[in-house]
N, C-alpha and C positions, 0 to 999 in steps of 0.2 A: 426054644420054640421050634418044633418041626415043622418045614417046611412040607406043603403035598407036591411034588413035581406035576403032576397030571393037572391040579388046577392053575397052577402058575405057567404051565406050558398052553394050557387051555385060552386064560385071560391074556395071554401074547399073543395067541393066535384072531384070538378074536377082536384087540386093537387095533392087527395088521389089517383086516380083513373090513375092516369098518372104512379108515382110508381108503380101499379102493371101491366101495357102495357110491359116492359120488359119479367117480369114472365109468362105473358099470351102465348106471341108472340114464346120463347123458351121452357115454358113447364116444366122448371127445375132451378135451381140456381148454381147448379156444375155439370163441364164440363171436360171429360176427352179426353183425345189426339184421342180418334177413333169421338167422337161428334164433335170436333172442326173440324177435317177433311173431314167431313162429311157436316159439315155448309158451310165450304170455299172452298170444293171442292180441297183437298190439298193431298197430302199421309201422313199415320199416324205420319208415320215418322219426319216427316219434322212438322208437329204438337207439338210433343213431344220435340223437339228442342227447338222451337218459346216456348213454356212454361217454358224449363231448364235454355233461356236465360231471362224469365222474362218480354216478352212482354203483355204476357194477367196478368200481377199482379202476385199480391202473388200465390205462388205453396200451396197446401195443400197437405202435405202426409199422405196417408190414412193408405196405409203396407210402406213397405221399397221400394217393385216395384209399387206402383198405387199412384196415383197421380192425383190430381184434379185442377181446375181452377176454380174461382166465375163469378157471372152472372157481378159483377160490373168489376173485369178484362176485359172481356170479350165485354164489351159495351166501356170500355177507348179505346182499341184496335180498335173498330171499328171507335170511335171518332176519333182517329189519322190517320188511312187509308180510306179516305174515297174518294180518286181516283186521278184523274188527277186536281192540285194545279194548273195550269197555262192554264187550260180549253182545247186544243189539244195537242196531243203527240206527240214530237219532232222526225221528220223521221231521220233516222241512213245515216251517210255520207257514202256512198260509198267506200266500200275497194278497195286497187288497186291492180290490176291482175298485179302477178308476169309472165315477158315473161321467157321461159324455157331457162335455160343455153344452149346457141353455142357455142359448142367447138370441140375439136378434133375429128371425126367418123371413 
């Protein structure tokens, strides 16, 4: 079976080149809770949470207060949140209005 060099050189090149589309797109490899909040439009806060519970991967601590996140965390996270699973969002049933207590005046 012959081989084509040209597409087998091609399909390498274009593996390699996939791996580094992450890096390009963010710019960086480690991510701290003001960046992530800033990507997802979130408050730092609540960033810094989302990290100490472990959803963007392993924590790296830099000091004892700084703390980082990897670009691969960071892409897992986004691999599992990637929106609405059952394609529209379920409208919220209607709460029922409480009538005010009659009683004695």
């Amino acid at each position: 079976m012959p081989v084509d060099f040209n597409t087998a050189l091609e399909e390498l090149v274009e593996k390699k080149v996939m791996e580094f589309v992450p890096v390009l797109l963010y710019k960086k490899t480690r991510f701290t809770p003001e960046d992530i909040a800033e990507l997802y439009g979130i408050h730092k806060d609540v960033a810094r949470n989302k990290m100490n519970e472990g959803q963007f991967g392993e924590v790296i601590e830099i000091t004892k207060r700084r703390k980082v996140v990897t670009l691969e965390g960071l892409l897992e996270y986004e691999a599992k949140h990637r929106g609405f699973t059952s394609g529209k969002p379920e409208p919220k049933a209607p709460s029922k209005k409480r009538k005010a207590a009659v009683g004695r005046i």
